[in-house]
C-alpha positions in Angstrom: -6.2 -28.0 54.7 -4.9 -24.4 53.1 -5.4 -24.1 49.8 -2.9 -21.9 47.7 -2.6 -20.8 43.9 0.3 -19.2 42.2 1.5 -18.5 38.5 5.0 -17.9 37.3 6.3 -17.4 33.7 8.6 -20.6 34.6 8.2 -23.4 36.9 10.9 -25.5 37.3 10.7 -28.9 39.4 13.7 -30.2 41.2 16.0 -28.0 43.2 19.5 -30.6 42.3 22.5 -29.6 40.1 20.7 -29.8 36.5 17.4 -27.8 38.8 20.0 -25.3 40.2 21.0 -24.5 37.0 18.1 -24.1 34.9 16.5 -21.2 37.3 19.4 -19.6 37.4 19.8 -19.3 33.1 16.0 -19.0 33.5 15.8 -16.0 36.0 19.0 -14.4 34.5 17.3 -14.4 31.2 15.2 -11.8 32.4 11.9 -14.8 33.4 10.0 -15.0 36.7 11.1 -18.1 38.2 10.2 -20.7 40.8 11.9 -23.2 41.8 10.0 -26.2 44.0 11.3 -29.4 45.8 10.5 -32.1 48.2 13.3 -31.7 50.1 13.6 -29.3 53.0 16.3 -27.8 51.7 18.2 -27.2 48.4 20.8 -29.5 46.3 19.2 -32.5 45.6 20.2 -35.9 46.5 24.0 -35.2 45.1 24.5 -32.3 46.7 22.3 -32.6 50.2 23.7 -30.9 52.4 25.6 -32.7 55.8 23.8 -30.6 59.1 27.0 -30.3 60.1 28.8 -29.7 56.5 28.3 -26.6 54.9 27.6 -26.6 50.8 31.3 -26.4 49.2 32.7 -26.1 45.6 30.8 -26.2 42.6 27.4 -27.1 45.4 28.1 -23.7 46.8 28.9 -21.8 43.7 25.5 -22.7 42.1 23.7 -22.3 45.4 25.2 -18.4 45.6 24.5 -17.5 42.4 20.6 -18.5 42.8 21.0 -16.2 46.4 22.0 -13.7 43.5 18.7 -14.2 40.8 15.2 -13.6 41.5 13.9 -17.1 42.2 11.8 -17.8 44.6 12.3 -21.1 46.1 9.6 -23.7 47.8 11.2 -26.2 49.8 9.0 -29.4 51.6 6.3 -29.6 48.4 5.8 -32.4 46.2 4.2 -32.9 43.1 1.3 -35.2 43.1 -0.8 -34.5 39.7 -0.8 -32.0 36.8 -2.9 -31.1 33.5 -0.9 -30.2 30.7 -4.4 -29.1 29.0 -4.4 -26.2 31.7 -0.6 -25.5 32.1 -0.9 -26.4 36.0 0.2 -28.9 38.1 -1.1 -29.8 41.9 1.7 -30.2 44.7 0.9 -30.5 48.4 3.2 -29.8 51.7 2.5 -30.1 55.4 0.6 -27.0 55.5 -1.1 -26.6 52.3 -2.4 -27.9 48.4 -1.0 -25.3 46.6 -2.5 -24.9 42.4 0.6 -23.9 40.3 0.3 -22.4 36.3 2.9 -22.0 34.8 4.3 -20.9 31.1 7.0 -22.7 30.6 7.9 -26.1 32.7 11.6 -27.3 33.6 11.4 -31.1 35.1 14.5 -31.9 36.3 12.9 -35.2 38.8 16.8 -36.5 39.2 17.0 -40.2 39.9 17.2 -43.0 41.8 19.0 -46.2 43.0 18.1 -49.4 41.0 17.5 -51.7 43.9 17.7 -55.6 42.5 16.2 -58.0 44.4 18.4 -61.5 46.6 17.9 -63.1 49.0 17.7 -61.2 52.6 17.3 -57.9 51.0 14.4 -56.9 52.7 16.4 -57.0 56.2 16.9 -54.4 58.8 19.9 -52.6 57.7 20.2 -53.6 54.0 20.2 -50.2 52.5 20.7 -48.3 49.1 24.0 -47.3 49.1 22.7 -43.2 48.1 19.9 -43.8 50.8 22.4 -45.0 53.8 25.0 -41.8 52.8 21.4 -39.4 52.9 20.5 -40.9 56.3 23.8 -40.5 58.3 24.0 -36.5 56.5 20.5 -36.8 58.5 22.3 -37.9 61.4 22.1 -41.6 61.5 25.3 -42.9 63.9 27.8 -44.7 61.8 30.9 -44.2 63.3 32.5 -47.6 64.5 29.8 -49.7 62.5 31.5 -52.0 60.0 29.5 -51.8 56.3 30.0 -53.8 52.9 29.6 -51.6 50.5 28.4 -53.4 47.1 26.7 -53.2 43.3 28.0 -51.2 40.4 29.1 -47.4 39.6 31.1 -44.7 40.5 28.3 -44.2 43.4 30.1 -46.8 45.4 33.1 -45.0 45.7 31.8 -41.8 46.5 29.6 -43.5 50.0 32.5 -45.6 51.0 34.8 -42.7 50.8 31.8 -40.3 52.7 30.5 -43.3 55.1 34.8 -43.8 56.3 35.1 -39.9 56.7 31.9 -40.3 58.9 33.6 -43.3 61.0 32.8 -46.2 59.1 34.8 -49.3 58.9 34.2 -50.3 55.1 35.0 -54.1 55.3 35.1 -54.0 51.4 33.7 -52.4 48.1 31.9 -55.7 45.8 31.7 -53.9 42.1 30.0 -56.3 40.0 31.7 -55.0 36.7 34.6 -56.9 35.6 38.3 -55.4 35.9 38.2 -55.0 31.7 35.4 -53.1 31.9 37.0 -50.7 34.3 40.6 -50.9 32.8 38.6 -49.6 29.3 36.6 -47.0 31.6 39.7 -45.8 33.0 41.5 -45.5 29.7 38.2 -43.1 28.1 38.7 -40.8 31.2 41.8 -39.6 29.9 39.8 -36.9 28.0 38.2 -35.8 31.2 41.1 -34.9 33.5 38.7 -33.5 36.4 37.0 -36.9 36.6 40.8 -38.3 36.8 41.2 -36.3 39.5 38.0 -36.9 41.5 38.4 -40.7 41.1 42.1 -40.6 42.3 40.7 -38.2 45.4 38.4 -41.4 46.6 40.7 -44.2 46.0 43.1 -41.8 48.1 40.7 -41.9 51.1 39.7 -45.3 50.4 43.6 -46.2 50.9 43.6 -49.7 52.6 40.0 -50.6 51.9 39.4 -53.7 49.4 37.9 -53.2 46.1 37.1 -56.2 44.4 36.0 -55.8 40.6 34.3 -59.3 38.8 32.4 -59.4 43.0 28.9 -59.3 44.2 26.5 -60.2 47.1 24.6 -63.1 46.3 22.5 -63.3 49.9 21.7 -60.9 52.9 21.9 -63.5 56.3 20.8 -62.4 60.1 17.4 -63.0 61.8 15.4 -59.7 61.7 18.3 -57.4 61.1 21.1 -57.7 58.8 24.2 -60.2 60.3 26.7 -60.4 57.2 26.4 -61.0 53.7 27.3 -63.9 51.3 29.7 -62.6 48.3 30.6 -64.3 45.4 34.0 -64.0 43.2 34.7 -66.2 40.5 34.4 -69.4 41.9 35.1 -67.9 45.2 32.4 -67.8 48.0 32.7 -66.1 51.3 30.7 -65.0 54.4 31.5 -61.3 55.4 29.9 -59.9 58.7 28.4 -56.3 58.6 26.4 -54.3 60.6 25.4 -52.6 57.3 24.9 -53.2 53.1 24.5 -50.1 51.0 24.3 -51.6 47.7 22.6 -50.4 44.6 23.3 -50.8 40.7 23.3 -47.6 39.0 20.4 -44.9 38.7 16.8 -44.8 37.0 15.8 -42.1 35.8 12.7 -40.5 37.9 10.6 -40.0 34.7 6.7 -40.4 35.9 5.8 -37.0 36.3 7.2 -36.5 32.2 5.0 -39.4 31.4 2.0 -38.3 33.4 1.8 -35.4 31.7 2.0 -36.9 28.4 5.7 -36.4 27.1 7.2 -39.4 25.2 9.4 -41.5 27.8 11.5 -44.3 26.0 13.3 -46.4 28.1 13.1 -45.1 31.4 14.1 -41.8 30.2 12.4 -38.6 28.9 13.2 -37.9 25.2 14.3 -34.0 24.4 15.9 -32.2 21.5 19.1 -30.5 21.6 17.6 -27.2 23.4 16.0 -29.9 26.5 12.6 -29.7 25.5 10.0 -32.8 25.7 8.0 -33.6 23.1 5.0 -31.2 24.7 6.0 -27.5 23.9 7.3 -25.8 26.4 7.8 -28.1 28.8 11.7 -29.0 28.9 13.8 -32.0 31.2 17.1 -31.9 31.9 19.7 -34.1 34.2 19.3 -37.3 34.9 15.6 -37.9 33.8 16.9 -37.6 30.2 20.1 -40.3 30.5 22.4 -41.4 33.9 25.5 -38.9 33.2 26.5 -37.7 36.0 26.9 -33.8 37.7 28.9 -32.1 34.8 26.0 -33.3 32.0 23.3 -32.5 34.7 24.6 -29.0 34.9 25.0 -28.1 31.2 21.6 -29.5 30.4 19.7 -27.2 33.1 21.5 -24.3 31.7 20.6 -25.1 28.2 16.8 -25.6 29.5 16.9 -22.8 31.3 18.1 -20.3 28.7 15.5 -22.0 26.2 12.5 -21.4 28.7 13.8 -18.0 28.6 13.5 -17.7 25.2 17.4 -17.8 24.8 17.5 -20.0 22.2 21.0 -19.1 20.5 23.0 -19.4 23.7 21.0 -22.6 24.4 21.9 -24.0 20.9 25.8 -22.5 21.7 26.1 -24.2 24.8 24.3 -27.7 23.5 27.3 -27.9 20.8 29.9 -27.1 23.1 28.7 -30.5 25.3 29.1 -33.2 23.5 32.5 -34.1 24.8 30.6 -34.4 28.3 28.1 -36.2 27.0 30.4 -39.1 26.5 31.6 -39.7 29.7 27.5 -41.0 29.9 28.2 -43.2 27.0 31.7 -44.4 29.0 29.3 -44.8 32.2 26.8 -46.7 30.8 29.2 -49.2 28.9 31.2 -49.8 31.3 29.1 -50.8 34.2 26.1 -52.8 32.4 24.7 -55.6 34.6 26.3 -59.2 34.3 23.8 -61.8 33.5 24.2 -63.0 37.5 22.9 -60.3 38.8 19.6 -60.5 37.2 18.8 -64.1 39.0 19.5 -63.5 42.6 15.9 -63.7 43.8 14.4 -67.7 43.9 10.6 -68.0 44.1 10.3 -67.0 47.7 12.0 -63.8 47.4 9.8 -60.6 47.8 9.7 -58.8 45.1 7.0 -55.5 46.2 8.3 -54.8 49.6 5.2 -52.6 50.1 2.6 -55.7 49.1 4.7 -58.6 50.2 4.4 -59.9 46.6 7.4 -62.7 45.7 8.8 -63.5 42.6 7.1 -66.8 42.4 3.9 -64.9 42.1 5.1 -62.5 39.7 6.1 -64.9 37.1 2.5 -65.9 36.9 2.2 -63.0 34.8 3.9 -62.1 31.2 3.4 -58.2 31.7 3.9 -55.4 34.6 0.1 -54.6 34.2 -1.1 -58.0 34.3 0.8 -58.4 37.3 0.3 -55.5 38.4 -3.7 -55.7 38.5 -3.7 -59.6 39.6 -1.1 -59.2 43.0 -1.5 -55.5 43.7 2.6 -55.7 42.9 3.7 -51.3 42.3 0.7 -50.5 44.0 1.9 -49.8 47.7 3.8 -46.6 49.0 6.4 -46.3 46.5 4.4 -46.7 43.7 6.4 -49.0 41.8 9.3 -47.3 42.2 11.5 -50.4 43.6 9.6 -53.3 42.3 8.6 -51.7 38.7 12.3 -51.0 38.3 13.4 -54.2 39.0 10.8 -55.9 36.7 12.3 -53.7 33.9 15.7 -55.1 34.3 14.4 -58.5 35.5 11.9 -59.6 33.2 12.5 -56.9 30.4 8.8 -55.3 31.1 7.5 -52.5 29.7 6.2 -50.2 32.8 3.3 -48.6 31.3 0.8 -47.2 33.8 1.4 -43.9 35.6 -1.5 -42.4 36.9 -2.1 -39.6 39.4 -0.9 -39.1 42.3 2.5 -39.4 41.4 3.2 -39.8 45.0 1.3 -40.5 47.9 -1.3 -37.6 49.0 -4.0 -37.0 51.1 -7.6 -38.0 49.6 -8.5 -34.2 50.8 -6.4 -32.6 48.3 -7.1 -34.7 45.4 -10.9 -34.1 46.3 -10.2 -30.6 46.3 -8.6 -30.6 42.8 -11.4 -31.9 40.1 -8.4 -32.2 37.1 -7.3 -35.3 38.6 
């Protein structure tokens, strides 16, 4: 395999809205800048691009004005270790282990679907809602196939109203939250007329479809691939048949690279002061590492990294104080859509709870810790690192995840051979 090695004043990581943004400030601030991904191309998982969709609006404003900077961009690379002793970190791609230094680090990792276990889950066609909307941009066939759409957020909306466009039948949104919680969620947008506007654009082409607050799937039925699902309502029970489930119950923040390199994650999320930086100098986090709030607060917290890797500290402070007003529609998010006390026990004893290591929830409960069971059942230890089950546990069992090693993701034993600061 090719080894490569580059330095850059700033090296930012994660090419979605809050990653956009920060090498943009970053560049314009007069820095050299580079910008890496995992993806093949730029955006992120908000704003990945449809093959046959070109990037539009605020997506293809941002993605201009980087055409317009200096940054050099690396698509197809992932991070899999770093040393913060060395200011480097290790990333690998199909063609090469590349050794990156850097000055001054943006992490802007993004999120992901929290993915709570019940029965059936681990069926053919059971999906996260954010993962069935990337597949069919991929080019997964949808049109004509009838899909339950169900958990908790504003996520729901936005891939019933994308999976319909694409030809979906959506048989019905479940959102778990009760219709309070919403009514008092709907009431606190009035300070945020855009969002009014973007929500009343989905109901719009949602017309007709069902959306039932105070409802949620209890069980997953077919053989070996998904048949319909069992909801639940009140005291209500029903069977609905599917050919899909994209259900997921808000986002976690994709903090293990912050943690690995020794920056103080609480809570899932990366803890910054008002100019985005971690508690490592010179390494900053932005977007939804650092709190679920959504594109506007991913944005204005890239700039203000950004500008502050740059040096820019004034403008960073300036644009920090001028952001608190979007920093509530997080505080509105997060109240209004907390899990209900049902959700949480879904799974019975037989219910898998690592998809990667088979490992259920009976044998999990052996254990009064993630590490314990971590260490005894292999549980967190299979492709995904932990990054379904460890999740889960958190909101399950109340566990404090606290083991992140290198790799971050999976890599080849050649290039962690290679690199002897892992």
């Amino acid at each position: 395999m090719n080894r490569d090695s580059r330095s850059v004043e700033v090296l930012v990581v994660g090419a979605g809205p809050a990653g956009l943004a920060a090498a943009c400030r970053a560049s314009e601030g007069g820095k050299q800048v580079l910008l890496l991904d995992d993806n093949s191309a730029l955006g992120g998982q908000i704003w990945r691009q449809d093959a046959a969709i070109p990037a539009r609006g605020e997506a293809a404003r941002w993605l201009d004005r980087l055409a317009r900077t200096g940054v050099k961009t690396v698509a197809g690379t992932r991070v899999i270790a770093g040393d913060i002793r060395e200011r480097l970190i290790l990333a690998e791609s199909a063609e090469c282990v590349t050794e990156m230094r850097f000055e001054k680090l943006v992490l802007v990792c993004g999120a992901r679907e929290l993915f709570l276990p019940f029965s059936g889950w681990t069926l053919s066609n059971v999906m996260g809602a954010g993962g069935l909307q990337a597949m069919v941009k991929g080019g997964l066939p949808i049109e004509g196939k009838r899909v339950v759409v169900a958990g908790s957020g504003p996520l729901l909306l936005a891939v019933a109203a994308y999976l319909r466009k694409r030809g979906a039948k959506i048989a019905l949104i479940a959102e778990q939250a009760p219709w309070r919680a919403l009514v008092r969620f709907a009431m606190g947008l009035a300070g945020f007329p855009g969002k009014v506007a973007q929500s009343a654009g989905l109901r719009f082409g949602l017309r007709g479809v069902p959306y039932m607050p105070g409802c949620w799937i209890e069980e997953a039925t077919g053989d070996e691939k998904l048949e319909g699902v069992r909801l639940r309502r009140g005291s209500r029970q029903w069977e609905e048949p599917c050919d899909y489930l994209a259900t997921g119950y808000g986002l976690r923040p994709n903090s293990e690279l912050a943690a690995l390199l020794g920056c103080l994650v609480e809570d899932g999320t990366t803890v910054v002061d008002d100019l985005q930086q971690t508690t490592i100098a010179g390494i900053y986090s932005a977007g939804e590492m650092t709190g679920i709030g959504g594109v506007e607060l991913s944005i204005l917290e890239g700039q203000i990294a950004g500008l502050a890797a740059a040096g820019r500290d004034d403008e960073a402070i300036a644009l920090a104080a001028a952001g608190k007003r979007v920093r509530r529609f997080a505080e509105l998010l997060d109240r209004a859509f907390r899990l209900r006390a049902e959700i949480k026990n879904l799974a019975n004893g037989s219910t898998i709870i690592c998809r990667c290591e088979d490992v259920t929830l009976a044998r999990v409960l052996e254990f009064n810790s993630w590490r314990a069971a971590k260490l005894q059942t292999r549980c967190g230890m299979g492709a995904c690192q932990g990054r379904i089950c460890a999740a889960a546990a958190e909101v399950l069992f109340d566990w404090r995840i606290d083991s992140v090693r290198p790799p971050v993701f999976p890599a080849r034993v050649k290039s962690l051979m290679e690199e002897n600061t892992i």
